[in-house]
Rosetta silent file (secondary structure, phi, psi, omega in degrees, C-alpha in Angstrom):
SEQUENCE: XXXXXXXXXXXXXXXXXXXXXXXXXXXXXXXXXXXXXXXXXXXXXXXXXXXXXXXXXXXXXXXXXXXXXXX
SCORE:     score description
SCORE:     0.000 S_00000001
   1 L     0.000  119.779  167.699    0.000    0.000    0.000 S_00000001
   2 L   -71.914  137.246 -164.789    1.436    3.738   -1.055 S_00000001
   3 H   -61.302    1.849 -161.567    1.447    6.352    0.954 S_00000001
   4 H  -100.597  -64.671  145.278   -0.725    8.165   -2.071 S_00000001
   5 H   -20.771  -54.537  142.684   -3.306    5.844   -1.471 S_00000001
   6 H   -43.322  -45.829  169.233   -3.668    6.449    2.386 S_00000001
   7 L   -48.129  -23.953 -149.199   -3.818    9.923    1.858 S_00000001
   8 L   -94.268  -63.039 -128.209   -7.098    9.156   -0.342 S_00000001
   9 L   -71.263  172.073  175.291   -8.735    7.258    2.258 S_00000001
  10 L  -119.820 -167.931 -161.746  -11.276    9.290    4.619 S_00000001
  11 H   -76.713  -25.076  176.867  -10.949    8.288    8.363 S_00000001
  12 H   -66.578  -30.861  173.348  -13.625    5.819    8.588 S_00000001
  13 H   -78.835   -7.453 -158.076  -11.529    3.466    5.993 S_00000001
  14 H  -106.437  -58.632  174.479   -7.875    4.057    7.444 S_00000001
  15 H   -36.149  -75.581 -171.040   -9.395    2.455   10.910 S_00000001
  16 H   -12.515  -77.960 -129.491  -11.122   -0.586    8.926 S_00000001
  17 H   -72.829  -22.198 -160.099   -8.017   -0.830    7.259 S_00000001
  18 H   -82.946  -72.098 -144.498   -5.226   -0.480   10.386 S_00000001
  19 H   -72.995   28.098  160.057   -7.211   -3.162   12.462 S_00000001
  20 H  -120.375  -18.313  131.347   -7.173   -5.448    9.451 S_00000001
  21 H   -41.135    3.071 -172.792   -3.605   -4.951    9.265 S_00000001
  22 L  -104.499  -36.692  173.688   -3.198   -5.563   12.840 S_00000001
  23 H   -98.015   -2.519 -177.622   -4.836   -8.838   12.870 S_00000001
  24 H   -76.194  -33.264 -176.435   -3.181   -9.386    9.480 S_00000001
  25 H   -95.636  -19.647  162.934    0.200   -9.243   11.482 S_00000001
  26 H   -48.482  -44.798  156.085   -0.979  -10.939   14.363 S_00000001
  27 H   -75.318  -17.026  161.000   -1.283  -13.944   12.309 S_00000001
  28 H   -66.608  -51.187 -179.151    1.840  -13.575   10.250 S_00000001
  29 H   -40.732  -47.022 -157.930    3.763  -13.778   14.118 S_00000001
  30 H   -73.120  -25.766  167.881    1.794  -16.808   14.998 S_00000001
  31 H   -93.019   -5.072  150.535    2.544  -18.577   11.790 S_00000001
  32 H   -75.348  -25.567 -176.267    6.301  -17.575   12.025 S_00000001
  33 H   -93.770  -66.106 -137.527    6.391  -19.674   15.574 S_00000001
  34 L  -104.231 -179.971  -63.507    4.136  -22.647   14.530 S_00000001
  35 L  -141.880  169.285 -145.789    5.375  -22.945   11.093 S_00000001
  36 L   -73.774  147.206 -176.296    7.386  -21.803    8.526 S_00000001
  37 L   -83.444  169.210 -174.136    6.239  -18.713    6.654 S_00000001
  38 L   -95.077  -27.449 -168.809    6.253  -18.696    2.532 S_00000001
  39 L  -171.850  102.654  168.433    7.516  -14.929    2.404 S_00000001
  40 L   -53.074  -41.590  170.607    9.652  -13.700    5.445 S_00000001
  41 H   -48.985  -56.461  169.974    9.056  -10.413    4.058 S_00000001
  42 H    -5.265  -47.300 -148.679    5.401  -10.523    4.713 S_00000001
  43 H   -82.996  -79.254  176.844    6.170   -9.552    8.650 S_00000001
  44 H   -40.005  -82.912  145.080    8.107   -6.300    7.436 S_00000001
  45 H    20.668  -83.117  161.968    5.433   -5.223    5.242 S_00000001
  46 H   -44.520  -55.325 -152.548    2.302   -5.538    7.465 S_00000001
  47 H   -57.424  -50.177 -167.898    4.748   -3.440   10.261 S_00000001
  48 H   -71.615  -24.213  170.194    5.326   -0.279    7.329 S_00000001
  49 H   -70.913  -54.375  161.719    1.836   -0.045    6.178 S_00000001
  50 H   -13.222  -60.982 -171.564    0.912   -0.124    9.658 S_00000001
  51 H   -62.028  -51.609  168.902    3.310    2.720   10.444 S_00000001
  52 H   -35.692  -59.731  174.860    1.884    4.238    7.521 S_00000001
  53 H   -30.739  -77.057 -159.485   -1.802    4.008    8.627 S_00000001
  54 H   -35.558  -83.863  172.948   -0.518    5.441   11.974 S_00000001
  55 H   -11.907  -67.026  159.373    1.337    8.435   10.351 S_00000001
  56 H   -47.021  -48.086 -174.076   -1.489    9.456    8.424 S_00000001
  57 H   -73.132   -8.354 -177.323   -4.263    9.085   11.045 S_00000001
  58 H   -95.059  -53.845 -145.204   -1.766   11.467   13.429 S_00000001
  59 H   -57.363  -58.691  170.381   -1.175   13.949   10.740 S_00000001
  60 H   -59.680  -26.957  165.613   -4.910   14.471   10.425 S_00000001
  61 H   -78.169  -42.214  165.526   -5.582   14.511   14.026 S_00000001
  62 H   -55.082  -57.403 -159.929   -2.861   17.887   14.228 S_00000001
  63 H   -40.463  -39.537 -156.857   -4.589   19.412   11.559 S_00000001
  64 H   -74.190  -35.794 -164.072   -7.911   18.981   13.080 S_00000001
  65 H   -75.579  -60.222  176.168   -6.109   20.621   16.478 S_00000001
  66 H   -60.655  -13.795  162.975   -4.653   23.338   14.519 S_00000001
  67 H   -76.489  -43.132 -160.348   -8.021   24.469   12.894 S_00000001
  68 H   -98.608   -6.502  150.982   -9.679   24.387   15.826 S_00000001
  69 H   -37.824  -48.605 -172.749   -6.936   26.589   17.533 S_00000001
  70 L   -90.647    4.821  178.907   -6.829   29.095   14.865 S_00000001
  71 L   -99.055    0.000    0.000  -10.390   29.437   15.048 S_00000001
């Protein structure tokens, strides 16, 4: 997922999407300890869109603080 893409999203989809990346990595861990994963990458992945999500959903929570500051 691109950070161009996040950006797009309104707020109600960038939750959806972070807790189905959350349980998406939750289940990558548990299938690296009980058995072997197909793409090692996978793990790394989930964590930077995550971070992404994250990023985004704080950037937009400042804005929202700084609007209602300057108002």
């Amino acid at each position: 997922m691109k950070a161009t893409e996040i950006k797009e999203m309104n707020p109600d989809e960038l939750q959806g999407e972070l807790e189905t990346l959350q349980r998406r990595l939750f289940d990558i861990r548990t299938q690296a300890v009980t058995e072997k994963l197909e793409d090692p990458s996978q793990l790394a992945k989930a964590k930077k869109d995550i971070a992404r999500l994250k990023t985004v959903l704080r950037e937009r929570e400042l804005q929202q603080q700084l609007q209602t500051k300057s108002e």
